[in-house]
KEVEX-898524 format. One line per 8 residues: number of its first residue (from 1); their letters; for each residue x, y, z of N, C-alpha, C. Coordinates in Angstrom, 1 decimal, m for minus. Example, Ala and Ser with C-alpha at 12.3 -4.5 7.8 and 13.67 -1.06 7.14 Angstrom:
2
1> as> 13.2/m5.7/7.8/12.3/m4.5/7.8/13.2/m3.3/7.8 ~ 12.8/m2.2/7.1/13.7/m1.1/7.1/12.9/0.0/7.9
END
This chain:
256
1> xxxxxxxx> 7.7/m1.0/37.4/7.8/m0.8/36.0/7.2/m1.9/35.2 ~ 6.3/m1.5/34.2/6.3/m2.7/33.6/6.8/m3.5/32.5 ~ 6.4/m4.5/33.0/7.2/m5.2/31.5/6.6/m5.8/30.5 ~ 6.2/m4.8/29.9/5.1/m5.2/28.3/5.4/m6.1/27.2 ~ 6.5/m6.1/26.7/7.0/m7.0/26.1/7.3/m8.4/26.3 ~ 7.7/m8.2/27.5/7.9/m9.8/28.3/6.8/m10.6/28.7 ~ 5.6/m9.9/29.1/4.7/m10.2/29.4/3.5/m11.2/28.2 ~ 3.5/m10.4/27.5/2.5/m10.7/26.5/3.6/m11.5/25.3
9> xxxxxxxx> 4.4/m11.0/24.9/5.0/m11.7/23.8/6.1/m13.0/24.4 ~ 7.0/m12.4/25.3/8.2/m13.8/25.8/7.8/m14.9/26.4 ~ 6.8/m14.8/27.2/6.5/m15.2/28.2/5.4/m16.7/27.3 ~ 4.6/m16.4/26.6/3.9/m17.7/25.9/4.7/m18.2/24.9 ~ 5.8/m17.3/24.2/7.0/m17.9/23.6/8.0/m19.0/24.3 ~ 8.0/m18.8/25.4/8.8/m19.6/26.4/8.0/m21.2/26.2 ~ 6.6/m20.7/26.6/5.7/m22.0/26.9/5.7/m22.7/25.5 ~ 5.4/m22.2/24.2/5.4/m23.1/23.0/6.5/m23.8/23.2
17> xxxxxxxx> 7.7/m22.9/23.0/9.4/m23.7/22.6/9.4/m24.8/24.0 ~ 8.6/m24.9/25.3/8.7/m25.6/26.1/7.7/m26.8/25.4 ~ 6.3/m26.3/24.9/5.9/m28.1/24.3/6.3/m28.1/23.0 ~ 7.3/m27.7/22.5/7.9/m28.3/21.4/8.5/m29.0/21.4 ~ 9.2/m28.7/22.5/10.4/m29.6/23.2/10.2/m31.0/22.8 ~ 9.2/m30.9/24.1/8.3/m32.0/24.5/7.8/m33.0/23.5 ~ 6.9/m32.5/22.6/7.0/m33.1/21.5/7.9/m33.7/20.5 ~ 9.0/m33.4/20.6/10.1/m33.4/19.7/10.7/m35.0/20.7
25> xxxxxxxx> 10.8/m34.7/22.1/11.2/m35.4/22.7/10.3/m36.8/22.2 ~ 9.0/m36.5/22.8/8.2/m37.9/22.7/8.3/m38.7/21.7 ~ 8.3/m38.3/20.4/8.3/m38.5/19.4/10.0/m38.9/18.9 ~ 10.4/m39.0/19.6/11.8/m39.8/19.8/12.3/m40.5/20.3 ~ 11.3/m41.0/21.4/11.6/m41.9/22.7/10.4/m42.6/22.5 ~ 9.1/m42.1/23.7/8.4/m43.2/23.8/7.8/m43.4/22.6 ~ 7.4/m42.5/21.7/5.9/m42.5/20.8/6.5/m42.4/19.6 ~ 7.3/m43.6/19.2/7.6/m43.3/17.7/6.7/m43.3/16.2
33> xxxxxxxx> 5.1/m43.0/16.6/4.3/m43.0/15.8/3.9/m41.6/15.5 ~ 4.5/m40.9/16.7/3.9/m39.6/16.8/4.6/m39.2/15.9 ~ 4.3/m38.2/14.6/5.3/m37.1/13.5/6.0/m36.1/14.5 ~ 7.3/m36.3/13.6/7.7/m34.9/14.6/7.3/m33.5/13.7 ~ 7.5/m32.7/14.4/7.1/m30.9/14.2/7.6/m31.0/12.7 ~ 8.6/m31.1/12.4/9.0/m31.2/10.4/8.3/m31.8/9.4 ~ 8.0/m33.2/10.4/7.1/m34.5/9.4/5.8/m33.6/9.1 ~ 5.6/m33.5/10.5/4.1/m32.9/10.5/3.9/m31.3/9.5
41> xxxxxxxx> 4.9/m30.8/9.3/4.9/m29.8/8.8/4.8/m29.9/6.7 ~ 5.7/m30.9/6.7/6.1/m31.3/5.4/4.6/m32.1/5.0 ~ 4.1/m32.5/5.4/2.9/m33.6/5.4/1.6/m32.6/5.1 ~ 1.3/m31.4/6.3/0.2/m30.4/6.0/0.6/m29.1/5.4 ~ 1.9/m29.1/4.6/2.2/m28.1/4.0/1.1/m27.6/2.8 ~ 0.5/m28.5/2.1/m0.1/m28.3/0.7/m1.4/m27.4/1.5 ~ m2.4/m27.7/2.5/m3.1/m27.5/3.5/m2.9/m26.3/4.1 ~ m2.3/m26.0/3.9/m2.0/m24.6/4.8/m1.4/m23.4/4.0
49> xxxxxxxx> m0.1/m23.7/2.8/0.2/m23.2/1.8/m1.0/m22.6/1.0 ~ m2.5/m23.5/1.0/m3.4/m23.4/0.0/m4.6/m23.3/0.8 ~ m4.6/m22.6/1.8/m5.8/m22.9/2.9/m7.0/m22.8/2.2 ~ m7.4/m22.3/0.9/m8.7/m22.6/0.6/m9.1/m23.1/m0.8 ~ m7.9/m24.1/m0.8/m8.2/m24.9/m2.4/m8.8/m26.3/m2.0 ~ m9.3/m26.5/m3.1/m10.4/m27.8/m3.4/m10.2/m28.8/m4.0 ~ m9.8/m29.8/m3.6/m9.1/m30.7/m4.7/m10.2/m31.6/m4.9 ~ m10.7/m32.0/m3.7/m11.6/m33.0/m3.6/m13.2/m32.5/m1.7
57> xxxxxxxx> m14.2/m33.3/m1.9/m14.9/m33.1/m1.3/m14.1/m33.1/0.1 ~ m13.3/m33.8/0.7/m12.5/m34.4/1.6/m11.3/m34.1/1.8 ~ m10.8/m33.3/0.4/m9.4/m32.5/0.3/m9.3/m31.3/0.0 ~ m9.2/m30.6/1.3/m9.7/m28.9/1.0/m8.7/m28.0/1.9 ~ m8.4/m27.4/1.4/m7.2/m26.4/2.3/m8.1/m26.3/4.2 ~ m7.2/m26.0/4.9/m7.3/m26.0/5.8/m8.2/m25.1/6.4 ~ m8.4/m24.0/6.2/m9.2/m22.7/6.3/m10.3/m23.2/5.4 ~ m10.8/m23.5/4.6/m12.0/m23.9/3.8/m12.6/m25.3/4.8
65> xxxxxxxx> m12.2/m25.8/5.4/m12.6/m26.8/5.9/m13.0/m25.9/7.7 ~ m12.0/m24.9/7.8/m12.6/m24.5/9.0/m13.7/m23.2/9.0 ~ m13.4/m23.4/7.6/m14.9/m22.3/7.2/m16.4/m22.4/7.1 ~ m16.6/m24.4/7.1/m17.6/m24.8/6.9/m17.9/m25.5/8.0 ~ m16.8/m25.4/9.3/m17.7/m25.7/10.5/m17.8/m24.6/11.1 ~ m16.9/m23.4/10.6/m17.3/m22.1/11.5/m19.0/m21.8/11.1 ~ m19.6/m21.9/9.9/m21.1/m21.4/9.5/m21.9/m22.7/10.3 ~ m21.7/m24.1/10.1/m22.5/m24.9/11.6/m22.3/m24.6/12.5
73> xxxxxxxx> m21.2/m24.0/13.0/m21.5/m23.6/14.4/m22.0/m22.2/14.7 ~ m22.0/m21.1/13.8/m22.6/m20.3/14.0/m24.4/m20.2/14.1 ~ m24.3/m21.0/13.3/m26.0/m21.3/13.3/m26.3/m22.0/14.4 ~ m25.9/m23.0/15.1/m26.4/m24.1/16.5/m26.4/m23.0/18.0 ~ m24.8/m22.0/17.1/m24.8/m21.3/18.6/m25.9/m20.6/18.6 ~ m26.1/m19.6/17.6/m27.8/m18.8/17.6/m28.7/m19.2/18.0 ~ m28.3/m20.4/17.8/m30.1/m21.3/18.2/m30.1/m21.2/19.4 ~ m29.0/m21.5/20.3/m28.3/m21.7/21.7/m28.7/m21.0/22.5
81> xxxxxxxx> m28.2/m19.7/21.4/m28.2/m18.2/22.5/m29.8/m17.8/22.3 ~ m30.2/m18.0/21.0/m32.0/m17.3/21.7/m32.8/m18.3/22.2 ~ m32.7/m19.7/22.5/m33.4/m20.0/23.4/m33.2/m19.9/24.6 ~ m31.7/m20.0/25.0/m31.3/m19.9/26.0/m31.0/m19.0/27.3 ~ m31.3/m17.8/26.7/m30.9/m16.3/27.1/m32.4/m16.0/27.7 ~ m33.5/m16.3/26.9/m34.6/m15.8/27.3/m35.3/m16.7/28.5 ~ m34.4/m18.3/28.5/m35.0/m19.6/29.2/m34.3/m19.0/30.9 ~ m32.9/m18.4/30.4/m32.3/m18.1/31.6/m33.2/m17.1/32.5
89> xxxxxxxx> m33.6/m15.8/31.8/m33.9/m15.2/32.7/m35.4/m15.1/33.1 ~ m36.2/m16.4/32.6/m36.9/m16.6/32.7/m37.0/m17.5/34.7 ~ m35.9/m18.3/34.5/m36.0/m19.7/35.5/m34.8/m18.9/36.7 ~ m34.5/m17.6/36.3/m33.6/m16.4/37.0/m34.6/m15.6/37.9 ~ m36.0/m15.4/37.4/m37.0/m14.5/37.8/m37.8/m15.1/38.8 ~ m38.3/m16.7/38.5/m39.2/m17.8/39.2/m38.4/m18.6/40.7 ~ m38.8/m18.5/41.1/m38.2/m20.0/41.8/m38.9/m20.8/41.9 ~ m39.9/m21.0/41.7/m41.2/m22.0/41.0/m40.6/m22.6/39.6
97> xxxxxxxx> m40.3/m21.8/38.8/m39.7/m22.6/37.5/m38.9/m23.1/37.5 ~ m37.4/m22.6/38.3/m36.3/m23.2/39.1/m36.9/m24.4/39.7 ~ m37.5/m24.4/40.5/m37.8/m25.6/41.0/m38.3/m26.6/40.1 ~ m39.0/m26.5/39.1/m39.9/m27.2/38.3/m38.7/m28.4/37.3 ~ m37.5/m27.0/37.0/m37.0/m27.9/35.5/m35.0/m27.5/36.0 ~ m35.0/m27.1/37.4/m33.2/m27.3/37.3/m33.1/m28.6/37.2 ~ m33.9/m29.8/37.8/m33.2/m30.9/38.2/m33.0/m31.5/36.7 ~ m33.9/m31.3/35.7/m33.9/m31.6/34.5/m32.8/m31.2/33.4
105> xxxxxxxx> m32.3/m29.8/33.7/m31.4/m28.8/33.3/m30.0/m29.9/33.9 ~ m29.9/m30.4/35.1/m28.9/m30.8/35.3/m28.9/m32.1/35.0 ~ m29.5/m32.9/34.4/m29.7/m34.1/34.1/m29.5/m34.4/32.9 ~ m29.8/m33.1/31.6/m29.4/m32.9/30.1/m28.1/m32.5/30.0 ~ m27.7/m31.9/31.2/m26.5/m31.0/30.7/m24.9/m32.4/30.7 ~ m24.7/m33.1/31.6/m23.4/m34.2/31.5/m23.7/m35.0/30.1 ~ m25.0/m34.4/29.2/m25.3/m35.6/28.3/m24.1/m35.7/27.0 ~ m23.5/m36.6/26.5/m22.7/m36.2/25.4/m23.0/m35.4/24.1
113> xxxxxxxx> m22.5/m35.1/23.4/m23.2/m34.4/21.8/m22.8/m36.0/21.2 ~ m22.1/m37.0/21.6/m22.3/m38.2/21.1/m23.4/m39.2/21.1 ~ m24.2/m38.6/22.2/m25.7/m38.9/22.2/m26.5/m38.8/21.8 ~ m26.5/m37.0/22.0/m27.6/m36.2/20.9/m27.4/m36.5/19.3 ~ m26.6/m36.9/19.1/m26.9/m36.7/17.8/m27.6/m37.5/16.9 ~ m27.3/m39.1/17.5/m28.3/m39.6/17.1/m29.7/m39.6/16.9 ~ m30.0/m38.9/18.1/m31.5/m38.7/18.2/m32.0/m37.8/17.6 ~ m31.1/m36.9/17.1/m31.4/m35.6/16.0/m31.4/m36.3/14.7
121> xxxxxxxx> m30.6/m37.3/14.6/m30.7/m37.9/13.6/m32.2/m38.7/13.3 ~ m32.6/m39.3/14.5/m34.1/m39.8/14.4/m35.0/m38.7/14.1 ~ m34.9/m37.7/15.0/m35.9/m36.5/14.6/m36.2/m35.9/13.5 ~ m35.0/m35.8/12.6/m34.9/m34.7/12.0/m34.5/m35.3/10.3 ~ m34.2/m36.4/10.3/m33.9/m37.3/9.4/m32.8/m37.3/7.9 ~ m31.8/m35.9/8.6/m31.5/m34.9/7.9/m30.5/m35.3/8.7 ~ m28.7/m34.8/8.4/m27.0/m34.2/8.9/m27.5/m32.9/9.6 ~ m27.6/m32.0/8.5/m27.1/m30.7/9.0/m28.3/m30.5/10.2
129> xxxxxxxx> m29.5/m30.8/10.1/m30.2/m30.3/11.0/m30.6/m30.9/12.5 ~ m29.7/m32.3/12.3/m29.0/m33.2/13.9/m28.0/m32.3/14.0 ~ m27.2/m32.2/13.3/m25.6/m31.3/13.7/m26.5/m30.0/14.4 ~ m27.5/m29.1/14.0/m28.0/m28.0/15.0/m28.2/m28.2/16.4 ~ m29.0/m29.1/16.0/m29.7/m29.9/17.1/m28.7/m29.9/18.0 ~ m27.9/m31.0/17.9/m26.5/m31.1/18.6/m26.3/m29.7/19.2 ~ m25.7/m29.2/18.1/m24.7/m28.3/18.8/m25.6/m27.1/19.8 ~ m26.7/m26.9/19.4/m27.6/m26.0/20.2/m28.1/m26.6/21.4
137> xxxxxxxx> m28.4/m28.1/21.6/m28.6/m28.1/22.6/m27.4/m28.7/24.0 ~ m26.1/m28.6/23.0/m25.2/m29.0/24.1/m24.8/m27.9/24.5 ~ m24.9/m26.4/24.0/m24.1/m25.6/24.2/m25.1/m24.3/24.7 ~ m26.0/m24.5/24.9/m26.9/m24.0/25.4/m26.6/m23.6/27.0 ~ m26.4/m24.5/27.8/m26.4/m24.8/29.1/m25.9/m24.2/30.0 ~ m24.5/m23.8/29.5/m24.1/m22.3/30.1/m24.8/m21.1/30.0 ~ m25.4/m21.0/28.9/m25.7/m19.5/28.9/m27.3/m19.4/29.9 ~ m27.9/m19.9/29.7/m29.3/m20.9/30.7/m29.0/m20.1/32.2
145> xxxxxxxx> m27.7/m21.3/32.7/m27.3/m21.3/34.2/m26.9/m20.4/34.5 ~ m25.6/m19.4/33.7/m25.0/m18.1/33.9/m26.3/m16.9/34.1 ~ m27.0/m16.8/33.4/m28.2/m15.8/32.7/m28.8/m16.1/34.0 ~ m29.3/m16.9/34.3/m30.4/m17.1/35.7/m29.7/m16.5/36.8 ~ m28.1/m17.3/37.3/m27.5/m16.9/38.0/m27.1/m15.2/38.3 ~ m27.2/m14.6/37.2/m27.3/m13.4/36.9/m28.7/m12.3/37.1 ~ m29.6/m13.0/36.8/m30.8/m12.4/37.3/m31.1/m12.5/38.6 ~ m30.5/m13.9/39.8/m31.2/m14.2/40.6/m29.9/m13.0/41.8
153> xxxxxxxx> m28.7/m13.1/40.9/m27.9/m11.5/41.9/m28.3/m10.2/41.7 ~ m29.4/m9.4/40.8/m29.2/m8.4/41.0/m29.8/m7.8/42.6 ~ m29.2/m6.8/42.8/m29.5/m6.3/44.4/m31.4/m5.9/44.0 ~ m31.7/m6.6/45.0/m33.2/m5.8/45.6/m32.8/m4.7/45.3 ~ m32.4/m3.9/45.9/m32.4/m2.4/45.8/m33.0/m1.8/44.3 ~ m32.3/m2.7/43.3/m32.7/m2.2/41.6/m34.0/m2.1/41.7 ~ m34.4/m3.5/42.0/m36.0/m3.8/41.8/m36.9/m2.7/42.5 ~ m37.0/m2.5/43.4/m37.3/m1.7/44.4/m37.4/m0.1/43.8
161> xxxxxxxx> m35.8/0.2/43.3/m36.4/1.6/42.8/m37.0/1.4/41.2 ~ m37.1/0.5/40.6/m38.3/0.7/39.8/m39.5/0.3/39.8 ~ m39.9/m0.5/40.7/m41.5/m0.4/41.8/m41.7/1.0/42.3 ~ m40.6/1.7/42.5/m41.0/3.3/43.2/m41.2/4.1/41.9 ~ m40.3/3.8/41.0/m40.7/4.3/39.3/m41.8/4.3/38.7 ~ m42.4/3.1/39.0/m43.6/2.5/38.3/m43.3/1.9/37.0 ~ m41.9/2.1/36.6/m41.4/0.9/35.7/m41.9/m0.4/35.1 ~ m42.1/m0.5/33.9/m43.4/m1.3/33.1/m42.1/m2.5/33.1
169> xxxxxxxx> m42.8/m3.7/33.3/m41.9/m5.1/33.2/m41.2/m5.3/32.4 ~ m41.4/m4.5/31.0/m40.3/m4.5/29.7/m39.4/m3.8/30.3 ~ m39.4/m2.4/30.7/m39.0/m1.6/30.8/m37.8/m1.9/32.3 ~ m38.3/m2.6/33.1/m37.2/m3.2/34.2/m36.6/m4.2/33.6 ~ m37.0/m4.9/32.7/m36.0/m5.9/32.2/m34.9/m5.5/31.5 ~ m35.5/m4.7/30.6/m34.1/m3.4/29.5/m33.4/m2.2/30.3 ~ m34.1/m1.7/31.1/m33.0/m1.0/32.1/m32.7/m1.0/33.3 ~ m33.3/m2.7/33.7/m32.5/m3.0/35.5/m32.0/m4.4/35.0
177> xxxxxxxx> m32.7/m5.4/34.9/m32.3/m6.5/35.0/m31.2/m7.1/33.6 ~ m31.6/m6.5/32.3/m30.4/m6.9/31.2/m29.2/m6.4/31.3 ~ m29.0/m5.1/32.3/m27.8/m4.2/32.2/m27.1/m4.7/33.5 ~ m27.8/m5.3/34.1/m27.0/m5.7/35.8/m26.7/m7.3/35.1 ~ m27.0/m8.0/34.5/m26.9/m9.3/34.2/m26.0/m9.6/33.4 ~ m25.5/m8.5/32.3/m25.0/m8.6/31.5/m23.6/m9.1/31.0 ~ m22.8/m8.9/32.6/m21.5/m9.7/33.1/m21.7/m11.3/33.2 ~ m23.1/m11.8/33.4/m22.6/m12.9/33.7/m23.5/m14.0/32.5
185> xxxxxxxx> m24.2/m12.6/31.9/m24.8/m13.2/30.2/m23.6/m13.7/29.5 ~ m22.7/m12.8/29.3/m21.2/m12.8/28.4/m20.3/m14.1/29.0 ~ m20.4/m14.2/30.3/m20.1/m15.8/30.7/m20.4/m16.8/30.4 ~ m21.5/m16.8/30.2/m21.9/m17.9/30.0/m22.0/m17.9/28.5 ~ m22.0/m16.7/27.2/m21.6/m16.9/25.7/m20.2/m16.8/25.7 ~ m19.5/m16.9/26.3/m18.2/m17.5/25.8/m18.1/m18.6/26.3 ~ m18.7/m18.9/27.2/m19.1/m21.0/27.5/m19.4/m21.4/26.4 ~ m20.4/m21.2/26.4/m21.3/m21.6/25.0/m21.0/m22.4/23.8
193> xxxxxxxx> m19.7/m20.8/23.5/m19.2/m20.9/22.2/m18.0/m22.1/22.1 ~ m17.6/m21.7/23.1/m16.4/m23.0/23.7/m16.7/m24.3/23.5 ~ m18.2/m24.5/23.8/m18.8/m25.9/24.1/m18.8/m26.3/22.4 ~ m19.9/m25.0/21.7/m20.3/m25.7/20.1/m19.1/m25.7/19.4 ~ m18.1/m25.4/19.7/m17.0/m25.5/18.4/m16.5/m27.2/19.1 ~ m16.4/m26.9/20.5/m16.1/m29.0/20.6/m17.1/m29.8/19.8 ~ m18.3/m29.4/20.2/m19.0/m30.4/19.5/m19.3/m30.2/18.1 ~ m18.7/m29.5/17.5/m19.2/m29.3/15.9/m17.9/m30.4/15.5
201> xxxxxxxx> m17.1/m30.8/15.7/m15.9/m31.8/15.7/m16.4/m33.0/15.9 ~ m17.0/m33.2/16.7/m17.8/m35.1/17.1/m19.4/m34.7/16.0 ~ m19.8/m33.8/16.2/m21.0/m33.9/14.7/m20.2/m34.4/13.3 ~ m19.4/m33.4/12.9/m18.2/m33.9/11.8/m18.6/m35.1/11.6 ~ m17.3/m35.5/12.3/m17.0/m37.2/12.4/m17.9/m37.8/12.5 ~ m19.0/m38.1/12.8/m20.5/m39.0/13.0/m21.0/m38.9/11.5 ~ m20.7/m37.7/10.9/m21.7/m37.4/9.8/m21.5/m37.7/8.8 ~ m19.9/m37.3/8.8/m18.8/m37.3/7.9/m18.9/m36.1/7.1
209> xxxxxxxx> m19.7/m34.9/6.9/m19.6/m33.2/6.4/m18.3/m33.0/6.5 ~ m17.9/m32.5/5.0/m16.7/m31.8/4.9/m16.4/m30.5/6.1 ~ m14.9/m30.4/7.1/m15.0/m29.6/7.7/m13.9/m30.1/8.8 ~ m13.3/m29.2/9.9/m12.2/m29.8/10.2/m12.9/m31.4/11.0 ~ m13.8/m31.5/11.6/m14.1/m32.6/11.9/m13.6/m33.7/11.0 ~ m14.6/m33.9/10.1/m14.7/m34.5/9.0/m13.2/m35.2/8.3 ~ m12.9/m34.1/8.2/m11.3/m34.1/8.0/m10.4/m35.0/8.6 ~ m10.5/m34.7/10.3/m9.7/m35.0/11.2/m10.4/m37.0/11.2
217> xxxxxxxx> m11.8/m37.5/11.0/m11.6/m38.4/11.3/m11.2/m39.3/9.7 ~ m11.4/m38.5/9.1/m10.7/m39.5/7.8/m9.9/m39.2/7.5 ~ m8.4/m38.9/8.3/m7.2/m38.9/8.5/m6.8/m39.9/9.5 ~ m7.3/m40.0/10.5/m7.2/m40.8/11.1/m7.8/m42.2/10.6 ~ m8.5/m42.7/9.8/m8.6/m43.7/9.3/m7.8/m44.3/8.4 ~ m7.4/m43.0/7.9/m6.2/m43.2/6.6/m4.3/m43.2/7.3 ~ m5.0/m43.3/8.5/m3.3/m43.4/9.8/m2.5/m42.4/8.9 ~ m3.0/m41.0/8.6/m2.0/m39.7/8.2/m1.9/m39.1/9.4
225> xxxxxxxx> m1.0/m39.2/10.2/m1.0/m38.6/11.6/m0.6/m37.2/11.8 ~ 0.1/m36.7/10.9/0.2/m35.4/10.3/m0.6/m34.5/10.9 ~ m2.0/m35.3/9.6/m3.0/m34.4/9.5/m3.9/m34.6/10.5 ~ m3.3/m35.5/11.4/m4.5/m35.3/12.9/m4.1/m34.2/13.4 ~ m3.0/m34.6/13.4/m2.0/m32.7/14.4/m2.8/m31.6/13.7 ~ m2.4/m31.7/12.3/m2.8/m30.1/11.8/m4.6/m30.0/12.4 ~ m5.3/m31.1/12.5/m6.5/m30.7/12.9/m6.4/m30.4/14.2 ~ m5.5/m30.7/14.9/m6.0/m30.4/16.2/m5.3/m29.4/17.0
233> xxxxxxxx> m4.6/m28.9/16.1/m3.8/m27.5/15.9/m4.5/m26.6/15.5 ~ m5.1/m26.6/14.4/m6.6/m25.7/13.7/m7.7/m25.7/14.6 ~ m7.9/m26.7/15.3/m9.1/m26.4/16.0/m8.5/m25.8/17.5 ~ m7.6/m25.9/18.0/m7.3/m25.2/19.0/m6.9/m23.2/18.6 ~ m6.3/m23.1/17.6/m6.2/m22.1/17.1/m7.5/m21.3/17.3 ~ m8.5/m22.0/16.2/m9.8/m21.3/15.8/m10.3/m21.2/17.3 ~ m10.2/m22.1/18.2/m11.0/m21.9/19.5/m10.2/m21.2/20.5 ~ m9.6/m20.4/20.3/m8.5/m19.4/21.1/m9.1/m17.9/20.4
241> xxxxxxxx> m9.1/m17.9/18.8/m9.5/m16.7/18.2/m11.2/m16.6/18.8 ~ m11.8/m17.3/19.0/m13.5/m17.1/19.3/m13.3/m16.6/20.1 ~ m12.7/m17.1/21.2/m12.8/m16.8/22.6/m12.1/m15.7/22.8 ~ m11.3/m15.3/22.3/m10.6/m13.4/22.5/m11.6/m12.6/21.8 ~ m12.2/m12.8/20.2/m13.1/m12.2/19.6/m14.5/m11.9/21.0 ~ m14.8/m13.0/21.9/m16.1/m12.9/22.7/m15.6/m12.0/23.5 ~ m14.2/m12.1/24.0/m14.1/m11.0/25.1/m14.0/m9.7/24.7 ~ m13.7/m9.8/23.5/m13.8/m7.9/23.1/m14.7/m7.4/22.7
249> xxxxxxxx> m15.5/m8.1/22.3/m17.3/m7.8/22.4/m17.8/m7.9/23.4 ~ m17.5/m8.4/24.6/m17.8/m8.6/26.2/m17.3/m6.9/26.7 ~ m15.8/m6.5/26.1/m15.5/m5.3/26.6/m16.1/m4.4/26.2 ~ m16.9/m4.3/24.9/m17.1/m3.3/24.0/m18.7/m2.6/25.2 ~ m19.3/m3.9/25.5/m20.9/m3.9/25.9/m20.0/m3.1/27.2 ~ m19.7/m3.8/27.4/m19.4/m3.1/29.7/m18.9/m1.9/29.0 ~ m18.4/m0.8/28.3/m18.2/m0.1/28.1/m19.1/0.9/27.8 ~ m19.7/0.6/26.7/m21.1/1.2/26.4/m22.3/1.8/27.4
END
């Protein structure tokens, strides 16, 4: 029998009221700097009460501030996903190209977005267009390795029957190799996206752009510890909603 209710709703209800606890505890014992759940509440009430008021460049409802890193990261990820999608099944098809540029692929990829950005900043001489920079090329990397990995499993057999088809190279790509790949394309864009919303947080902060970043480190300068929580409560939030939104557009495609 099952148990639907328990499952989906008790069951992660159990786990919050378990790190509440927890929190409640620490913040009583060892970590008397940490706000408890009320402080912190009372503190980012105006913030959340008003998620999209404007007081100041730096003082902006909570949702307004996660609204102007959700449009940077939507743009870095774009950038992400078309170069990276087409790099995949490019270095998916070769093993000549594989050979030429994985070792390099794994050499960029451990790099920080607290690295890149400077150098976006040298290039580009510009915030927002280091912040792309950033975020496109840190977040790129999964979709790259997944996409190849994906091209390099489809069965012979596909290939095979459209060599007996006579199947034009566009034409095997759009109906053998994009439709068999397409499980492990979607792996690697919800990597992706996972990656650019971390790093649109350390772009923030470096830049200082209004946005939860931004926010989060000039709270923490101003030792409002509150408002570190609520940032890092909003950014976990918003990166939970992405990532269920990717999988139901992941369900929608395998369906189709």
């Amino acid at each position: 029998m099952k148990r639907f209710p328990f499952d989906w709703l008790a069951l992660p209800l159990v786990g919050l009221i378990a790190v509440g606890l927890l929190w409640v505890i620490s913040c009583s014992t060892w970590a008397p700097n940490l706000p408890s759940p009320v402080k912190t509440w009372e503190m980012s009430r105006p913030y959340i009460v008003e998620p999209f008021a404007k007081r100041g460049e730096l003082d902006q409802g909570v949702l307004r501030f996660t609204w102007y890193s959700l449009i940077l990261v939507s743009k870095g990820y774009f950038i992400a996903i078309l170069i990276g999608t087409p790099l995949g099944f490019l270095l998916g098809s070769s093993k000549t190209l594989t050979m030429m540029f994985d070792p390099i692929i794994q050499f960029l990829k451990p790099v920080s977005p607290l690295a890149w950005l400077p150098l976006g900043l040298v290039l580009f001489g510009k915030s927002e267009p280091a912040a792309l920079f950033t975020i496109a090329l840190c977040s790129m990397w999964p979709t790259v390795v997944n996409t190849a990995v994906g091209v390099r499993a489809v069965p012979q057999d596909y290939l095979n029957v459209a060599r007996v088809l006579k199947l034009s190279k566009f034409k095997t790509l759009t109906k053998v190799l994009f439709p068999a790949t397409l499980p492990y394309m979607f792996t690697g864009f919800r990597l992706s996206l996972g990656i650019a919303w971390l790093v649109i947080v350390a772009c923030e902060m470096l830049i200082g752009t209004p946005g939860v970043g931004g926010f989060l480190w000039q709270e923490y300068n101003s030792l409002i510890y509150e408002h570190i929580i609520l940032c890092i409560l909003t950014i976990g939030c918003v990166g939970f909603i992405l990532d269920r939104l990717m999988g139901i557009v992941e369900r929608r495609f395998a369906a189709a």
